[in-house]
Residue frames relative to the residue before (quaternion, step in Angstrom):
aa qw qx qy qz dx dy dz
X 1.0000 0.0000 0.0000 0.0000 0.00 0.00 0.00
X 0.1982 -0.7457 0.6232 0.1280 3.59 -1.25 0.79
X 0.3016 -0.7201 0.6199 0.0786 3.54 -1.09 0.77
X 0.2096 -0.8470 0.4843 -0.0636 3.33 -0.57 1.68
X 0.1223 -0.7975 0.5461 0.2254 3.48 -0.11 0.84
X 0.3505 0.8417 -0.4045 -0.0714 3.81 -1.08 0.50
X 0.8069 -0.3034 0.0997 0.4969 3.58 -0.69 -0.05
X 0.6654 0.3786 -0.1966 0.6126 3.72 1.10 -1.19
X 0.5021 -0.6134 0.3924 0.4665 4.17 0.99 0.63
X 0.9243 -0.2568 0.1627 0.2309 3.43 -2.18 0.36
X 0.1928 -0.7604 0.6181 0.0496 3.19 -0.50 1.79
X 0.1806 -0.6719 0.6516 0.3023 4.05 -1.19 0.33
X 0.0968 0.8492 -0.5092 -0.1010 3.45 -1.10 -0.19
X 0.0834 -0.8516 0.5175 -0.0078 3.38 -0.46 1.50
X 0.2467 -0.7613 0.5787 0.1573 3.40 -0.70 0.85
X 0.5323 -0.6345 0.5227 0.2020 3.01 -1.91 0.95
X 0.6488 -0.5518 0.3832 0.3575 3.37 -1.39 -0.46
X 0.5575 -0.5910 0.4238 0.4003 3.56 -0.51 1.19
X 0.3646 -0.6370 0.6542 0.1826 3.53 -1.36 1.38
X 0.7108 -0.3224 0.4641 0.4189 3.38 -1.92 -0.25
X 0.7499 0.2668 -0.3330 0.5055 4.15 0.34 -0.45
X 0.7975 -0.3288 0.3067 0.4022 4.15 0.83 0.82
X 0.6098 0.6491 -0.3288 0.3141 3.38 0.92 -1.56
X 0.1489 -0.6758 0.7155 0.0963 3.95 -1.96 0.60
X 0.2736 -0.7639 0.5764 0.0969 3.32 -0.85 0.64
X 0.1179 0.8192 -0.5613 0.0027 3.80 0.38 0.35
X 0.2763 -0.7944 0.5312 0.1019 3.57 -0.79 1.62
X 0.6880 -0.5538 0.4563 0.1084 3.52 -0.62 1.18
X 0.4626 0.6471 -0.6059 0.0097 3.96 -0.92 0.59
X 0.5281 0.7754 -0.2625 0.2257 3.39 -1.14 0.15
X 0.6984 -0.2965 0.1325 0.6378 3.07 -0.17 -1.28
X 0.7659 0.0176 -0.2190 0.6043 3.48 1.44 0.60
X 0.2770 -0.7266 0.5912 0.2139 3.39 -1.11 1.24
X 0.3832 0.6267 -0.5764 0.3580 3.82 -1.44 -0.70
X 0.6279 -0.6289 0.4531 0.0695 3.46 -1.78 0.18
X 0.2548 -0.7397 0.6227 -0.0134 3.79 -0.71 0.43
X 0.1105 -0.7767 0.6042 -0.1395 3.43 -0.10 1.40
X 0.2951 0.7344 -0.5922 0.1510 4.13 -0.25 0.84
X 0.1765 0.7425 -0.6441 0.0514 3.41 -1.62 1.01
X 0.5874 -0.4379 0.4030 0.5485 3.47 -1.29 0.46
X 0.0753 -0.6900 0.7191 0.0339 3.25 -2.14 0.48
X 0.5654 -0.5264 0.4212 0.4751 3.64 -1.24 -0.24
X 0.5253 -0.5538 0.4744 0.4384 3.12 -1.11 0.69
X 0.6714 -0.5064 0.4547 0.2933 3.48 -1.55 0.36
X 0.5531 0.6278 -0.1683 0.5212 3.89 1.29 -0.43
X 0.6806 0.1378 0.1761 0.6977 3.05 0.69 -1.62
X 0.1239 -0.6344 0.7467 0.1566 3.51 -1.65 0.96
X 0.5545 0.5054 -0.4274 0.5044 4.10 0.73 0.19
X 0.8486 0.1922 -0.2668 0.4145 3.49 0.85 0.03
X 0.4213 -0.7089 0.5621 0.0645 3.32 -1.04 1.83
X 0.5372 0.5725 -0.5581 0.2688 3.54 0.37 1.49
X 0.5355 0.3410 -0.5148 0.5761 3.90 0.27 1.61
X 0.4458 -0.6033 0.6594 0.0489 3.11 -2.06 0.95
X 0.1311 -0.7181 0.6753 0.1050 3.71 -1.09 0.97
X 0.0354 -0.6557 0.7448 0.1181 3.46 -0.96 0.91
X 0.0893 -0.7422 0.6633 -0.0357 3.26 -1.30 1.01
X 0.3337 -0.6750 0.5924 0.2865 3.53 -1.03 1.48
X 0.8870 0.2365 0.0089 0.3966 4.13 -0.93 0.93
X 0.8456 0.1350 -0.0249 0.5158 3.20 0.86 -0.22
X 0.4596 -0.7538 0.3220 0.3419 4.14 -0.12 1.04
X 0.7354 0.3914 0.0249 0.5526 2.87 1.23 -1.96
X 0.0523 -0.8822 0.3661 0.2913 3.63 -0.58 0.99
X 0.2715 0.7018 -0.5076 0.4196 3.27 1.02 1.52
X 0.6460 0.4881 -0.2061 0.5495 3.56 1.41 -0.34
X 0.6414 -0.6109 0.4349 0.1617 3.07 -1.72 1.07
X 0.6450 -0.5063 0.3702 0.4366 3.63 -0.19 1.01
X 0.0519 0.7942 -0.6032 -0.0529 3.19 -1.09 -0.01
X 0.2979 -0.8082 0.3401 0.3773 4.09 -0.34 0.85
X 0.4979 0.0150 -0.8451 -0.1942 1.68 -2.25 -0.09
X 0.3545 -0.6268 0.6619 0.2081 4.12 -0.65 0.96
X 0.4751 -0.5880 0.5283 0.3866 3.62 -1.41 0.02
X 0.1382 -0.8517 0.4948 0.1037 3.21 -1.09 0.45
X 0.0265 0.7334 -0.6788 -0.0251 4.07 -1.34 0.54
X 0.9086 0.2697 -0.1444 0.2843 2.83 -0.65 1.28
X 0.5956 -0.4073 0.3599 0.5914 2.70 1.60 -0.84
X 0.7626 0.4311 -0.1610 0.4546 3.36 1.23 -1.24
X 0.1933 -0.8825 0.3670 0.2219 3.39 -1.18 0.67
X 0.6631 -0.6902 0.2704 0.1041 3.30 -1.11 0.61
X 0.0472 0.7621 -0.6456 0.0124 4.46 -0.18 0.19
X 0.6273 0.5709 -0.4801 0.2238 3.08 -1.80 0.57
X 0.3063 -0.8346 0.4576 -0.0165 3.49 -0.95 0.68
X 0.0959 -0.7708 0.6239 0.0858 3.71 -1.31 0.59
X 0.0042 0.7238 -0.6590 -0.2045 3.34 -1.02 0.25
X 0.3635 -0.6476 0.5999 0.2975 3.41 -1.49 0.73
X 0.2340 -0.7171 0.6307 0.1823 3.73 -1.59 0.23
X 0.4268 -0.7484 0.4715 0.1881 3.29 -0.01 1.64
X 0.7270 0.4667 -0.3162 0.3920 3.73 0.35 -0.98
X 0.6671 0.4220 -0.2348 0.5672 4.00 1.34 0.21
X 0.3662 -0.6709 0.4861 0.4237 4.36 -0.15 1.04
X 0.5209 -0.6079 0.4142 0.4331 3.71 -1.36 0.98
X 0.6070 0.6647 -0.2765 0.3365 3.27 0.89 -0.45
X 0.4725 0.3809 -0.3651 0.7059 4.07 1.59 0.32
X 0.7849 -0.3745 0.4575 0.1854 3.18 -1.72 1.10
X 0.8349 0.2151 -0.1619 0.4801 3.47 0.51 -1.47
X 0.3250 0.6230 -0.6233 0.3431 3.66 0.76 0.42
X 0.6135 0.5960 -0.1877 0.4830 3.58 0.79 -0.99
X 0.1779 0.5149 -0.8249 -0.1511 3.76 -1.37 0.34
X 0.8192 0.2248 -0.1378 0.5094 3.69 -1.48 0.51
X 0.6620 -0.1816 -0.6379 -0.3491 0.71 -2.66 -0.21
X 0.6646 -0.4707 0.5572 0.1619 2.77 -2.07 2.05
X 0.8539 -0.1485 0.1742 0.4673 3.91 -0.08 -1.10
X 0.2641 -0.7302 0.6280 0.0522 3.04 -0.87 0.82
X 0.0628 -0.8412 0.5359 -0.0349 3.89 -0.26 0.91
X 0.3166 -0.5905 0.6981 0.2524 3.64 -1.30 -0.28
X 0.8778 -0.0982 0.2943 0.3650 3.44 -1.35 -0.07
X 0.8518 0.2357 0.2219 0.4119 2.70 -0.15 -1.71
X 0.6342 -0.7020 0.2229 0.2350 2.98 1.43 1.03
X 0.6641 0.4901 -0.3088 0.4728 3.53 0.98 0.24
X 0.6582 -0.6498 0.2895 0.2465 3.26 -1.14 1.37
X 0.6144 -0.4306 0.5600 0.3515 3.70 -1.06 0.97
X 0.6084 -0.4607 0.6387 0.0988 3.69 -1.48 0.85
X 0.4702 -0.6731 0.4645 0.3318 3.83 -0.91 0.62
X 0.6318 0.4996 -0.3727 0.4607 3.28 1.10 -0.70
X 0.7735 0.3972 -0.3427 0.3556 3.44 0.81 -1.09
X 0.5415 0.6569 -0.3802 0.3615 3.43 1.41 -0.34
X 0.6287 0.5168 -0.3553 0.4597 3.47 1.20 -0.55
X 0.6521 0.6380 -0.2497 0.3247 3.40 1.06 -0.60
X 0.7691 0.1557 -0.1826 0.5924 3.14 1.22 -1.12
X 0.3562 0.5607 -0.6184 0.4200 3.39 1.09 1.07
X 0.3487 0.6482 -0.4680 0.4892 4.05 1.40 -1.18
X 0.7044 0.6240 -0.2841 0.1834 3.44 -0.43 -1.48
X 0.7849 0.4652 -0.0536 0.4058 2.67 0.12 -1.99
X 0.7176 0.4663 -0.2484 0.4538 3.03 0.76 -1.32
X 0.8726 0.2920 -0.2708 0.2829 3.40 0.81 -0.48
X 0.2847 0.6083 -0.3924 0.6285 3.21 2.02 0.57
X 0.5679 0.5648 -0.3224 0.5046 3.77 0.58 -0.11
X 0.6302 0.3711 -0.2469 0.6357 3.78 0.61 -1.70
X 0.6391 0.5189 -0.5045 0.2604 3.67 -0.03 -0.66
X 0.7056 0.5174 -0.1924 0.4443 3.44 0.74 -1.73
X 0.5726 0.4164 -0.4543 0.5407 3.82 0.87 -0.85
X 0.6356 0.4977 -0.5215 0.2765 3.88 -0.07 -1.15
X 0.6472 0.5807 -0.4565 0.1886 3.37 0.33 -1.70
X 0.6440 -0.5516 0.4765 0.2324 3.41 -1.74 0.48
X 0.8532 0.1163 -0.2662 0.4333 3.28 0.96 -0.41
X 0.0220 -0.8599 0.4796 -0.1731 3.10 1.31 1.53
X 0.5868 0.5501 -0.3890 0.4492 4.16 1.10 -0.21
X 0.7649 0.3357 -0.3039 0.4581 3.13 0.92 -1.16
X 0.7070 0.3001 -0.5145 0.3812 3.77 0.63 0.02
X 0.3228 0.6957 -0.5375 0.3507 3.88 1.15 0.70
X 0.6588 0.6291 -0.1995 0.3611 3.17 1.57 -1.17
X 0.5000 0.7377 -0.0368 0.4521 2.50 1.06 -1.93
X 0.5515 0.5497 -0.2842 0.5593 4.19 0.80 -1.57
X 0.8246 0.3897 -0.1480 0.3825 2.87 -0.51 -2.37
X 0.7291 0.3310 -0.4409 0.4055 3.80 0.14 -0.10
X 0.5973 0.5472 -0.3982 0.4304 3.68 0.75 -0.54
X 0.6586 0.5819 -0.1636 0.4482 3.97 1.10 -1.19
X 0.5024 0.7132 -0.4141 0.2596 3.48 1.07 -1.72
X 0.7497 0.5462 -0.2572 0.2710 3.50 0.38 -2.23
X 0.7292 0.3220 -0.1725 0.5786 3.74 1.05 -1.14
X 0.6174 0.5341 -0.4332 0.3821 3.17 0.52 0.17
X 0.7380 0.4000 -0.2236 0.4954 3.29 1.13 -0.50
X 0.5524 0.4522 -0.4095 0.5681 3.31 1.53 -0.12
X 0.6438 0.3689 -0.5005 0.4461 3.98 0.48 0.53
X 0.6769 0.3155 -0.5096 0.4273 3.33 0.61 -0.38
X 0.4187 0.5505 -0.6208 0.3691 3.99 0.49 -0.20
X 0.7914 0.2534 -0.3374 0.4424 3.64 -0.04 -0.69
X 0.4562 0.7583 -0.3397 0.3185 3.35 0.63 0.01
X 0.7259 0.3675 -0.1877 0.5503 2.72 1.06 -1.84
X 0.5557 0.6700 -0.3689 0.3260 3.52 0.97 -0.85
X 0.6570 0.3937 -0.3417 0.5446 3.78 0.87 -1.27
X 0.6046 0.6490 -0.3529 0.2978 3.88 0.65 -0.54
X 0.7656 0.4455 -0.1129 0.4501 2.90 1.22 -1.15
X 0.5283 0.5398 -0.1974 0.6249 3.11 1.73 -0.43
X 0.7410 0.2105 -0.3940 0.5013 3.82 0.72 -0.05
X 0.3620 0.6347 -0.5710 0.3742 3.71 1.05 0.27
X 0.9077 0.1696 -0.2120 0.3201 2.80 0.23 -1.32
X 0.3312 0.5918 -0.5109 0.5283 3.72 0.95 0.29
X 0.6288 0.3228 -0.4652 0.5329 4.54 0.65 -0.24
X 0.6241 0.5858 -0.3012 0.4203 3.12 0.60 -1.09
X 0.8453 0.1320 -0.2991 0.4226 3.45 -0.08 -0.69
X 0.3186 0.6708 -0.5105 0.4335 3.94 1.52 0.58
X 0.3058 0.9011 -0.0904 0.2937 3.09 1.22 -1.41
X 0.8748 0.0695 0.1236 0.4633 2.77 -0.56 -2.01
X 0.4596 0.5643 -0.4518 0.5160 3.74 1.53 -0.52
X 0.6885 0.4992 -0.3404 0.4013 3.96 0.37 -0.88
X 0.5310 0.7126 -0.2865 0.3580 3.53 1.14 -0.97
X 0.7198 0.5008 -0.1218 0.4651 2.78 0.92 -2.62
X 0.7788 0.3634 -0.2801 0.4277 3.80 0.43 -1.39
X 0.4223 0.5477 -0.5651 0.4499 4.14 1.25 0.28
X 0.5954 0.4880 -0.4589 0.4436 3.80 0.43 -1.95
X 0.6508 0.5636 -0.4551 0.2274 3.77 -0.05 -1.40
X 0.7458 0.5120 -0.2479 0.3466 3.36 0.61 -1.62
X 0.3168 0.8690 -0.2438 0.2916 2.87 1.46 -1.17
X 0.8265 0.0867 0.2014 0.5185 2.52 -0.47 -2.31
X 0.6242 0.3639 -0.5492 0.4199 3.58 0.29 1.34
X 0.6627 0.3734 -0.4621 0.4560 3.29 1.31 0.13
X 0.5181 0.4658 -0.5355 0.4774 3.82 1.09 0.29
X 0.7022 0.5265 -0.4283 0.2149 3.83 0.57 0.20
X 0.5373 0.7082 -0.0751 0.4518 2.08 1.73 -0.94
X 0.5306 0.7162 -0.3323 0.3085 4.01 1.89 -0.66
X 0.7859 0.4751 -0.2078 0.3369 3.15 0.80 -1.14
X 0.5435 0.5657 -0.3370 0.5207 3.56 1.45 0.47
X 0.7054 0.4395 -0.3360 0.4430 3.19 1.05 -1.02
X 0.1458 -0.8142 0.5614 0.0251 3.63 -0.92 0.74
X 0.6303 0.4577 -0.3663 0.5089 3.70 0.57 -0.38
X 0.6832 -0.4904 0.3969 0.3677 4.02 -1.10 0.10
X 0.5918 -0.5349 0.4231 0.4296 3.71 -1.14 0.99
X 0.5574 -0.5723 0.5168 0.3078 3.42 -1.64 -0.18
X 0.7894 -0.3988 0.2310 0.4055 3.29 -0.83 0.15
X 0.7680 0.3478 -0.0296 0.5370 3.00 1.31 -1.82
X 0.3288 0.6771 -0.5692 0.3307 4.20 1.11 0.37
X 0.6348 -0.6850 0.3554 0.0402 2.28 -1.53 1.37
X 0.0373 0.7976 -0.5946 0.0945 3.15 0.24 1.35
X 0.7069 -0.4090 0.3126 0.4850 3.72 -1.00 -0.21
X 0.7885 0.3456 -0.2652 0.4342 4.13 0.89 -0.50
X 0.6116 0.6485 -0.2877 0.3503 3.21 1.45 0.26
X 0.6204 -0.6579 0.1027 0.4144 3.06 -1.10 0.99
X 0.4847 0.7255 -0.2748 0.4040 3.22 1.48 -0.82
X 0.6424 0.3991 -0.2519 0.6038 3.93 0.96 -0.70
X 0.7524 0.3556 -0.3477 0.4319 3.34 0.23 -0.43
X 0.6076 0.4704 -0.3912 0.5065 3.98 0.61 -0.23
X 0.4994 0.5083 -0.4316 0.5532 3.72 1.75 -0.23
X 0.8584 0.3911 -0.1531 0.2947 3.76 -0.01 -1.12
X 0.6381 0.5409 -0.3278 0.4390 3.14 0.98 -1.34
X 0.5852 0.5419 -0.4821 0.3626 3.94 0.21 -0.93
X 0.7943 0.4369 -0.2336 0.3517 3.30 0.25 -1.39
X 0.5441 0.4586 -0.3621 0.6021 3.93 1.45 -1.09
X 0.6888 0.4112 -0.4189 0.4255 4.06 0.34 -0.48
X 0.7417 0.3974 -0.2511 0.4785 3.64 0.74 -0.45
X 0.6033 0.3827 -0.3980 0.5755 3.69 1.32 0.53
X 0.5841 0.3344 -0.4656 0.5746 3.62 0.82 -0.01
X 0.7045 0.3321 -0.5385 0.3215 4.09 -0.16 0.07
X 0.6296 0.5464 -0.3878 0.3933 3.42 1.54 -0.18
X 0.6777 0.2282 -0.4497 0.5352 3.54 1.25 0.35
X 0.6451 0.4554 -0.5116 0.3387 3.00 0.22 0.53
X 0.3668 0.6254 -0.3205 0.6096 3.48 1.62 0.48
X 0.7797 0.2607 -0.1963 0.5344 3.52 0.81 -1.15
X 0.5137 0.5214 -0.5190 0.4413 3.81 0.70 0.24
X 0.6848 0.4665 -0.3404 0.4444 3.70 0.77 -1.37
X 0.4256 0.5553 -0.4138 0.5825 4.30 1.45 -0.76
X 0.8115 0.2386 -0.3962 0.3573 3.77 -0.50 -1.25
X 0.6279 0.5468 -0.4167 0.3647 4.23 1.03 -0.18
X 0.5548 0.6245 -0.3394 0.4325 3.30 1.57 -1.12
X 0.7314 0.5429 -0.1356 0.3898 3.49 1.00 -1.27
X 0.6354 0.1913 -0.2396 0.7087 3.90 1.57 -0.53
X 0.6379 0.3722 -0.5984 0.3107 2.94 -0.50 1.03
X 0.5051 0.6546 -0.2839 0.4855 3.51 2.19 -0.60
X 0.5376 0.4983 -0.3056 0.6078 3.60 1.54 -0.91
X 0.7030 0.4213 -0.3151 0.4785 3.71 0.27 -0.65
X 0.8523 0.0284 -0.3785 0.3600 3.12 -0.24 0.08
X 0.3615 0.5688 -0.6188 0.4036 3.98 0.85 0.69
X 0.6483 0.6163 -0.3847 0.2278 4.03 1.25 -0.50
X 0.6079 -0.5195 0.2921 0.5247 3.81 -0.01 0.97
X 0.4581 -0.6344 0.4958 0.3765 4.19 -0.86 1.29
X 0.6892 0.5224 -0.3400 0.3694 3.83 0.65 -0.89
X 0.7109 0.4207 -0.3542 0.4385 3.34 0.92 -0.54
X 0.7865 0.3699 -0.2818 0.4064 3.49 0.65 -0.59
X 0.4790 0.4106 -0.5382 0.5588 3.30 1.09 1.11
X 0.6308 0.5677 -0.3024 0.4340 3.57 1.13 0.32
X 0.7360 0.2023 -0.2025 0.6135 3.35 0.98 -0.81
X 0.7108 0.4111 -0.2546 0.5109 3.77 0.62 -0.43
X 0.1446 0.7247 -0.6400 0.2104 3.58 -1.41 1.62
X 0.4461 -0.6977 0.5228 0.2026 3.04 -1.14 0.86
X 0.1246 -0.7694 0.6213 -0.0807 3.18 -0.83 1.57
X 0.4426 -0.6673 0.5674 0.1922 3.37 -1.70 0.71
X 0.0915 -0.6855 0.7141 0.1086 3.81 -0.46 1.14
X 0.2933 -0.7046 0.6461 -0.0079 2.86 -1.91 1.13
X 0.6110 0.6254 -0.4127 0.2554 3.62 -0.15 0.88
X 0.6569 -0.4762 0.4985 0.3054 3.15 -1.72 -0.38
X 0.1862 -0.7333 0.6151 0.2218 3.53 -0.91 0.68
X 0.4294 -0.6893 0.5761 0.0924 3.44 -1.76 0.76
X 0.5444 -0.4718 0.5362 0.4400 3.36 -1.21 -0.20
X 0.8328 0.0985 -0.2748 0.4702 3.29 -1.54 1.26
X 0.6039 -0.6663 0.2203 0.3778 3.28 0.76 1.03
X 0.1515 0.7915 -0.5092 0.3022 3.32 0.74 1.33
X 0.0545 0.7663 -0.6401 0.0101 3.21 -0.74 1.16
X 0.2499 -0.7770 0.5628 0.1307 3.44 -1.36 1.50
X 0.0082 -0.8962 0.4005 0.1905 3.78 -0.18 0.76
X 0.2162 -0.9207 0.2964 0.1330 3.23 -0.52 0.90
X 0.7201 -0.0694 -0.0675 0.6870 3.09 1.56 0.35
X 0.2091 -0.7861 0.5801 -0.0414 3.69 -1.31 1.36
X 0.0251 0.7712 -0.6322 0.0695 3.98 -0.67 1.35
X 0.5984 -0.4870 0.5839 0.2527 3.57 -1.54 0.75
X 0.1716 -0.7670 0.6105 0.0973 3.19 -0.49 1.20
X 0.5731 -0.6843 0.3730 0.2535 3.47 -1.52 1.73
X 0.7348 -0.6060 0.2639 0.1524 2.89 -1.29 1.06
X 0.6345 0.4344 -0.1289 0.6262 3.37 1.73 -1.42
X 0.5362 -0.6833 0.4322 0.2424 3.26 -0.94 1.19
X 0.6192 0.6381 -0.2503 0.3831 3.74 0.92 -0.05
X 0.5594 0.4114 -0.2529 0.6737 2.85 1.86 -0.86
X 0.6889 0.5449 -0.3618 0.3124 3.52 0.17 -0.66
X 0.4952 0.5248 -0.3728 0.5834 3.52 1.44 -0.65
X 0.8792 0.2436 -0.2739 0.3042 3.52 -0.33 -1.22
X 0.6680 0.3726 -0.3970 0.5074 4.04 1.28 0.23
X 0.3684 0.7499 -0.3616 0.4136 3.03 1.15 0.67
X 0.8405 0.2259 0.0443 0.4904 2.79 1.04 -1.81
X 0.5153 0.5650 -0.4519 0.4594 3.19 1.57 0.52
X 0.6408 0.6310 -0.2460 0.3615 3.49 1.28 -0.86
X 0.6974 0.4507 -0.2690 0.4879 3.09 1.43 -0.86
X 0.5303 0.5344 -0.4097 0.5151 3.74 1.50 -0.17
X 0.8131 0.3124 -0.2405 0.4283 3.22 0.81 -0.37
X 0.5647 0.3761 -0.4658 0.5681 3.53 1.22 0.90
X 0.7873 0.2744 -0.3846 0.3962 3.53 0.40 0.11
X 0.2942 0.6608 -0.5290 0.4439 3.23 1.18 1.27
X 0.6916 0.4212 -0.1566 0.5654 3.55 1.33 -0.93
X 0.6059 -0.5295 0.4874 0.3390 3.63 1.22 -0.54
X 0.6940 0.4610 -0.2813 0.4761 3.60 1.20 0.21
X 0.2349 -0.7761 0.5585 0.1750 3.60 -0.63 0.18
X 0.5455 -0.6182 0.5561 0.1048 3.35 -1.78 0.33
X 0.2426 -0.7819 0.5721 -0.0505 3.60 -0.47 1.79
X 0.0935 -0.6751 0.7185 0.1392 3.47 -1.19 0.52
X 0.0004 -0.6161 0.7863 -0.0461 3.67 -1.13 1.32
X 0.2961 -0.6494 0.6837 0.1520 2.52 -2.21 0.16
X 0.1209 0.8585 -0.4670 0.1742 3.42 -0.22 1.09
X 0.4362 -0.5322 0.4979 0.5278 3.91 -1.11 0.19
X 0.9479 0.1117 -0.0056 0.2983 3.77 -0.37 -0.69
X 0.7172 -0.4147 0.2740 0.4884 4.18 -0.31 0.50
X 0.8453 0.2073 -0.1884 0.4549 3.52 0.83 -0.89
X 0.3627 0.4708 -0.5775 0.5598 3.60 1.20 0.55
X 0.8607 0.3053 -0.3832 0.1383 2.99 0.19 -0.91
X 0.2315 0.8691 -0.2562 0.3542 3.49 1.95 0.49
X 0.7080 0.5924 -0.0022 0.3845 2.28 1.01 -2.22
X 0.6595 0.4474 -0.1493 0.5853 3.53 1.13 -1.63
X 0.6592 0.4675 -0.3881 0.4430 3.74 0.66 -0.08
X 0.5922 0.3209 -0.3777 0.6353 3.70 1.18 -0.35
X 0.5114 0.4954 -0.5000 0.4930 4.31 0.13 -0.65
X 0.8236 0.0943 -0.3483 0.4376 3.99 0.41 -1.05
X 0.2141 0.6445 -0.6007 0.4218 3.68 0.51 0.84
X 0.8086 0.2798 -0.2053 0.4750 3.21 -0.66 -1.61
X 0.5956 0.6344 -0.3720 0.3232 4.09 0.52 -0.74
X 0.6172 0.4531 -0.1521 0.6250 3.51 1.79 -1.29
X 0.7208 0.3343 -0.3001 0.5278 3.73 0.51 -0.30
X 0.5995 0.3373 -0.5371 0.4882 3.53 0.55 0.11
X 0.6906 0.5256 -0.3713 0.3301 3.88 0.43 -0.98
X 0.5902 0.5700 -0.2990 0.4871 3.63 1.66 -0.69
X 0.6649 0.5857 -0.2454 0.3932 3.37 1.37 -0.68
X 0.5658 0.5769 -0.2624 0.5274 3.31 1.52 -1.25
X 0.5909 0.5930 -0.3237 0.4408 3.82 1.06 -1.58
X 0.7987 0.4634 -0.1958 0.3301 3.40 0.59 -1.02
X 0.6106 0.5388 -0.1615 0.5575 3.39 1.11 -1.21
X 0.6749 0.5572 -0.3504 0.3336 3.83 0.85 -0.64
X 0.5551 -0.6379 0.4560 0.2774 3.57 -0.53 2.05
């Protein structure tokens, strides 16, 4: 049993035994009765990686319709969800996604007081489930129960992805073709004219050139930027079709130590296996990063099979952020 301090007074909370899909049920007394539903999930970032916890008030899955016992204060009952993100201390804003809204029934927001309360909750029906000891195997345990629908969204995913690529792409190239055209009827068109251009000829800063170029340069940058979100939609589809046992085997979250550079250089100066229990991971987390940005350096979470992959992927996402900062900048 856990002992919740909160705003509407003393929550108890006893958790059940892990089910076959990972899941805890922790039943509610006190100042609020009703149910706590919490299991590993994919991290919000990554859907191949089972490293954040959904606590959900009523309901496991938070694609599913409540279901009772709902939580209750007061009489009134409660919906809504948090997931924690293990790879951020619970204790920063973004460790946290939610909960966006807490409702009743009947559709109307939780009270501030009650909102802190069964925000109390959640959050701490959450730390429980990361702490537990055999928090890997019900990580496991997640990722096989989830895998099937998860991969049947990104299948359509990728599909619409690949289907608006090329729909920019071939926008694209129609803009291209109908620029060359103009083009080359106003270069035929030179040796007749004799008096001075017009105001508005198409030189390179005019409006007339630019209603030629820009479509087509605007309709190749949404097609890579269509085909970056395809190449993420697509590794993470390879990840999780990879056997669950191996890729808690070859893949861990490591701590890069270093110092970015100009042009997205990253120096790394030292790589550790980040701990497994979400408690540890907050507090060597945050010691490392106090103690790299004493020197000016900072503190990467990768996922990788081995210290220097996971190096490696810390300079790959270096240069990945300094080109995208570069494009951001440079863009007319």
């Amino acid at each position: 049993m856990i002992t919740i301090g909160t705003p509407s007074g003393t929550v108890r909370a006893v958790p059940s035994e892990a089910d076959a899909t990972g899941s805890v049920l922790y039943t509610l007394t006190g100042a609020a009765s009703g149910t706590v539903h919490v299991t590993a999930t994919s991290s919000p970032a990554r859907w191949d990686r089972f490293d954040a916890v959904r606590a959900s008030l009523g309901s496991v899955s938070a694609h599913e319709l409540p279901a009772e016992p709902l939580v209750r204060i007061r009489g009134r009952a409660y919906q809504g969800n948090t997931v924690r993100v293990l790879a951020h201390s619970a204790d920063v804003p973004w460790g946290w996604q939610g909960p966006m809204s807490l409702l009743d029934t009947d559709d109307r927001p939780a009270p501030e007081q009650t909102s802190q309360t069964l925000t109390g909750i959640l959050r701490a029906c959450a730390g429980d489930y990361a702490a537990r000891s055999d928090f890997p195997s019900l990580q496991h345990a997640a990722r096989r129960h989830d895998t099937p629908q998860l991969l049947k969204w990104l299948d359509a995913m990728i599909s619409h992805a690949e289907r608006t690529q090329t729909r920019w792409l071939d926008e694209a190239e129609a803009h291209r073709t109908q620029a060359t055209r103009r083009s080359g009827r106003v270069v035929d068109a030179g040796p007749l004219v004799h008096r001075p251009p017009a105001p508005d000829a198409p030189d390179r800063e005019s409006l007339a050139h630019r209603a030629e170029y820009l479509p087509s340069r605007d309709s190749r940058g949404a097609a890579a930027e269509e085909g970056r979100r395809l190449t993420l939609f697509r590794s993470q589809y390879e990840g999780l079709t990879r056997p669950a046992a191996a890729s808690e085997s070859e893949e861990r979250a490591y701590f890069v130590i270093g110092r970015w550079r100009g042009g997205g250089d990253f120096d790394s100066w030292h790589v550790e296996e980040a701990p497994r229990r979400s408690g540890e991971w907050a507090d060597v987390h945050e010691q490392r990063q106090e103690d790299a940005e004493g020197i000016f350096g900072s503190v990467n979470v990768v996922y990788a099979a081995s210290p220097q992959a996971a190096a490696d992927q810390a300079r790959r996402e270096a240069r990945e952020i300094s080109d995208r900062i570069h494009r951001e900048r440079t863009r007319p």
